[in-house]
N, C-alpha and C positions, 0 to 999 in steps of 0.2 A: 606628400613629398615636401620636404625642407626644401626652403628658398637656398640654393647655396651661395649666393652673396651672406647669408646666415648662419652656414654652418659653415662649423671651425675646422672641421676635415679638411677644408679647402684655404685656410687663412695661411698666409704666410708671416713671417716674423716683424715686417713691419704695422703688420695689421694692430699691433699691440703696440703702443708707446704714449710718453709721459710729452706733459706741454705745461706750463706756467700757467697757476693761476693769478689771473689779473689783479683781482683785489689783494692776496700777501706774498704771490711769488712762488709760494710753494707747487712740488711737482705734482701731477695730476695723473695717475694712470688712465689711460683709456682704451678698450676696446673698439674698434673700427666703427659696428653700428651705436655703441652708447651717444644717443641724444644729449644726456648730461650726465655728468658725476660732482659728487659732492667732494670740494676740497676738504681734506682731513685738519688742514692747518686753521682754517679760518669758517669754516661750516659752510662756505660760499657753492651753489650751484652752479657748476661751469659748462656750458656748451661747447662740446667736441670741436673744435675746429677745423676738423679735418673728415668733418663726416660727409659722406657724398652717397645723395640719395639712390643715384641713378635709378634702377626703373619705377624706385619709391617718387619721382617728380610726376607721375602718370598713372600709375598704377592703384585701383581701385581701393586695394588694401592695403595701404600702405598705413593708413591710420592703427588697423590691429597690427603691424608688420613692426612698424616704430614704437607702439604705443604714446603717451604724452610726449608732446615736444612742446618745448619753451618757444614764444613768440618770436627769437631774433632767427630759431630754424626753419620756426613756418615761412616767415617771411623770405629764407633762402628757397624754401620747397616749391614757391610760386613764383619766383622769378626764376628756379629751373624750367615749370612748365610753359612760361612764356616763353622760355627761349625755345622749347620744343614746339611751340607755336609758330615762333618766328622763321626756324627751319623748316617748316611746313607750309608755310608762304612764300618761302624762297624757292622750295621745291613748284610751287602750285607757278609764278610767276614765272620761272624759269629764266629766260636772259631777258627779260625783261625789266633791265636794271633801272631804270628810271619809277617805275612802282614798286621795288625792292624799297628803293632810297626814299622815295617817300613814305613807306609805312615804315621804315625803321626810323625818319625822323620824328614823326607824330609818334611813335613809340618813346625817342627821347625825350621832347617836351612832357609828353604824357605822361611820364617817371616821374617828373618835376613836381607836377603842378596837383597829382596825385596824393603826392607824400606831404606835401604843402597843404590839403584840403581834407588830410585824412582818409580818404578816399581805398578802396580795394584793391590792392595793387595787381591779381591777379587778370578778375576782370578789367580792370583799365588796360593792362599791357596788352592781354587777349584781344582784348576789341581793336586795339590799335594798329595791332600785328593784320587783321583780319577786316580791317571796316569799310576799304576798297574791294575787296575779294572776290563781288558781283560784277566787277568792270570787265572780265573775259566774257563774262556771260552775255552780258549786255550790249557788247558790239556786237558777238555772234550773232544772237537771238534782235535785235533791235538796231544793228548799225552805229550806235550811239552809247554815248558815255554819262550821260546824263544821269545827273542825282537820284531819280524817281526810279531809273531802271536799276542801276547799282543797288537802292534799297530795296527794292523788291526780290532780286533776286540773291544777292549776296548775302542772307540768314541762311537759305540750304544749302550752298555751298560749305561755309563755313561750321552748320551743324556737322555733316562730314569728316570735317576736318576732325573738330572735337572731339565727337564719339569714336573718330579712331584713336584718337590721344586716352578714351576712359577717363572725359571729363566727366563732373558732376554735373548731374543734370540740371539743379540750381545756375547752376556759371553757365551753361551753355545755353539755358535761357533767358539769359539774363544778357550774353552778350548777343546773343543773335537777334534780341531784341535792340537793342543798341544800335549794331550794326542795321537794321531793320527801318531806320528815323534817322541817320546818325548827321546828315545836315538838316533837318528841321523838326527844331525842340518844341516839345510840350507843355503846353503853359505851365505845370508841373514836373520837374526832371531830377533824377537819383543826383549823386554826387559824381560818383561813377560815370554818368552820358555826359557831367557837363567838363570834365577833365579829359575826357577823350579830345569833346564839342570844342572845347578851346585851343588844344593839341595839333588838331587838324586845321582847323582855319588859320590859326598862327601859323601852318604851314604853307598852307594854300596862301596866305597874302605874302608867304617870304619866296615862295616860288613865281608868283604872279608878278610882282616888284621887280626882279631879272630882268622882264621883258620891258616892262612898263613900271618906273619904279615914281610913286605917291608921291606928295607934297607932305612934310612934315606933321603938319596942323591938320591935314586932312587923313593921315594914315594914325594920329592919335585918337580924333574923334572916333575912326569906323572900330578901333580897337574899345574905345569906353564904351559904344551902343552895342556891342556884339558880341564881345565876349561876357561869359556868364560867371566867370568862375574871381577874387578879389587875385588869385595866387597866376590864372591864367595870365589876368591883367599884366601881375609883375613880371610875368614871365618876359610878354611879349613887351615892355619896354625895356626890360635884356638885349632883346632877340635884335631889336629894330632901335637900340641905340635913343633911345626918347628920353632918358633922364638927362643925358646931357646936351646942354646949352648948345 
């Protein structure tokens, strides 16, 4: 059976239309799922701009379904899957809006400091979406919110998660390993744990500061000894205002 997001029996007339090519201007036909087409004016490869994976952000096949995509689409196809991650933490959290907000801030940091470090952006976002996600478990089973419990239990949880998204098994263990340590790093650490690792404590010390908020001098230090990452660093004197006087 044809995918009918795929077939044209079902395409309607805006499914077909032209868009400027960036490099000379000229028009560019394209069909809904074309990845790319070649401008005829200037021989330039142009990506669809209007191409929308949908159940291609999840879906196992989407590599044979697509075939070759150009880096600027893959890069959309994994921050679609993160955002189906992110929905699935919302879901899993339910009104539990205060650990909503905080994985979607360490999600934004973690976008940062990711793209700044070269970093995965899939797994970064993934993990970030997902790296508290043993905290339900934890009070139930344990009473307690405590880091040791969270990691221990928040990898199965979030495999779960995954496998019903038809994540790659690579990515999901990769972040559940992640999530599995994700407050205490390894004397050796991916690029990936430590753009989370940074993500997350710059968050934890901008939520902890609310209550009790640092001495200058002393919330620079705990930022140079602790964070791992040069990009995290710059982040968090963004974040906490430290470059200026």
């Amino acid at each position: 059976m044809k995918c009918p997001g795929q077939d044209t029996r079902y395409w309607k007339p805006k499914d077909i239309f032209e868009a400027p090519c960036p490099t000379c201007g000229s028009a560019v036909e394209f069909f809904k799922d074309d990845a790319v087409r070649t401008c005829s004016g200037c021989g330039e490869r142009v990506a669809n701009p209007q191409l929308d994976f949908g159940c291609a952000s999840y879906c196992k096949f989407a590599a044979q379904c697509l075939k070759e995509l150009p880096p600027e689409v893959l890069a959309r196809q994994k921050h679609l899957f993160a955002e189906r991650v992110a929905c699935e933490m919302r879901r899993y959290f339910g009104d539990d809006e205060k650990r909503i907000r905080h994985a979607e801030k360490v999600a934004q940091l973690a976008e940062l400091i990711a793209r700044a470090e070269e970093a995965d952006m899939a797994v970064v976002l993934t993990a970030a979406y997902l790296h508290d996600i043993g905290i339900k478990d934890a009070e139930r089973l344990y009473n307690s919110t405590a880091a040791k419990y969270q990691e221990e239990l928040g990898p199965l949880t979030a495999r779960g998660i995954l496998q019903s998204l038809h994540a790659g098994e690579q990515l999901v263990d990769e972040v559940c390993d992640i999530i599995g340590h994700h407050h205490h790093p390894r004397l050796v650490e991916t690029t990936n744990f430590m753009a989370l690792y940074d993500a997350d404590l710059i968050t934890n010390i901008q939520e902890g500061d609310i209550e009790k908020p640092r001495e200058r001098d002393k919330l620079a230090a705990l930022i140079d000894e602790r964070l791992l990452t040069a990009a995290g660093k710059r982040v968090a004197q963004e974040v906490f205002e430290l470059s200026r006087p």
